[in-house]
N, C-alpha and C positions, 0 to 999 in steps of 0.2 A: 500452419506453422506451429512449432514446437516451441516451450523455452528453451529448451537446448538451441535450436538455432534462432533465436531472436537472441543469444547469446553470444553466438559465432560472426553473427554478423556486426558486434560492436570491436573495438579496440582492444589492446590486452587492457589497460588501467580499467576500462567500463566492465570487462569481462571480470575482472577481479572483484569490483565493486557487486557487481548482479552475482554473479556466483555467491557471495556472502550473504548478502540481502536473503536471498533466493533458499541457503542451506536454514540461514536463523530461521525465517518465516516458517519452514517446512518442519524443524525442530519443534518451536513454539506455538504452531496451529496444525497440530497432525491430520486432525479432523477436515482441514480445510481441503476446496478441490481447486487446482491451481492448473489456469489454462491460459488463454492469450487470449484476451480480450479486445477489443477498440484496438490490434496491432500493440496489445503488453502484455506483460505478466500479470496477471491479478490472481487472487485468491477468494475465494469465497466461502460462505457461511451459511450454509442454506437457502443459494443462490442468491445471496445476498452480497456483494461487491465489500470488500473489507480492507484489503492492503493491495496494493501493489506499486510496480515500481516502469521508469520511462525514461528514457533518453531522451537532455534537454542540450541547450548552447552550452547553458552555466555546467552542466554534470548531470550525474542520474538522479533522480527525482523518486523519491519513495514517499508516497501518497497513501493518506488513511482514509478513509471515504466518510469515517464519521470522528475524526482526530482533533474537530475544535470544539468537542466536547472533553479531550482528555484532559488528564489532571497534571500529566507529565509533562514538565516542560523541554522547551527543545524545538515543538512543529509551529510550522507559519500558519495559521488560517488563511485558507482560501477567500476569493472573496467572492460575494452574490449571497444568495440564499442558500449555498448547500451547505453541509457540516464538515466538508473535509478539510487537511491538514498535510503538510507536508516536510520536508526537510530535503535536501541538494547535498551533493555526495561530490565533490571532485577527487578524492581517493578513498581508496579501502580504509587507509587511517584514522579520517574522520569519523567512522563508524564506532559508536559509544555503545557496546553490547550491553551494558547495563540498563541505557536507555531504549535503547531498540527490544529489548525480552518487556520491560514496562510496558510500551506502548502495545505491543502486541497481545500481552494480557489486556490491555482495556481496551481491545481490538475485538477482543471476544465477549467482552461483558457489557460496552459500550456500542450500539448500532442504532444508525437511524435507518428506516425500510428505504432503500434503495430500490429495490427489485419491485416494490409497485410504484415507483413515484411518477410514472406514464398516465397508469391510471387514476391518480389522487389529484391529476392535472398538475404536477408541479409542487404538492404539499409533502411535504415529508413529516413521517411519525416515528416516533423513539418506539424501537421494538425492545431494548433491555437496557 
């Protein structure tokens, strides 16, 4: 599957919402390689899992994988042991472009190694 069609296959209102998400990410992380992961959009970082976004009850659901270390506020901590973060989208208009270019800069400067936490048995380490 495509983003394009894990896009087609949501709502117009969701489609609007991932469409936005989807153009900022792709503006603000050029470098990044953006495929469908677990059935989502995600973006990566030197294979390393960094933003993406999922259709929930409440709305679309744009997820930072290591976002409860950021400084910006606005995202929910997850909860357990991992470091991500997130925020719920039920329209386009909720979307704070100010905050969403923030986050995604310390999207890039901010990472915990996801990409080996298999091997670390569940430990995660601050790669920057």
């Amino acid at each position: 599957m495509t983003i394009e069609a894990y896009h087609a296959e949501l709502d117009p209102d969701e489609q609007t919402i991932c469409a936005h998400l989807g153009a900022r990410i792709d503006a603000e992380l050029p470098e990044a390689e953006a495929r469908i992961w677990h059935r989502h959009p995600v973006w990566f970082l030197n294979e390393n899992p960094i933003v993406g976004y999922s259709k929930l009850k409440a709305g679309i659901r744009l997820m930072f994988w290591s976002g409860a270390s950021f400084e910006t506020p606005g995202l929910v901590a997850g909860t357990g042991k991992f470091k991500d973060a997130s925020i719920i989208y039920k329209t386009a208009d909720e979307i704070d472009d100010t905050r969403l270019k923030a986050w995604l800069a310390e999207a890039r400067t901010i990472q915990w190694d996801y990409k080996n936490v298999q091997k670390r048995k569940g430990r995660l380490e601050r790669l920057v």
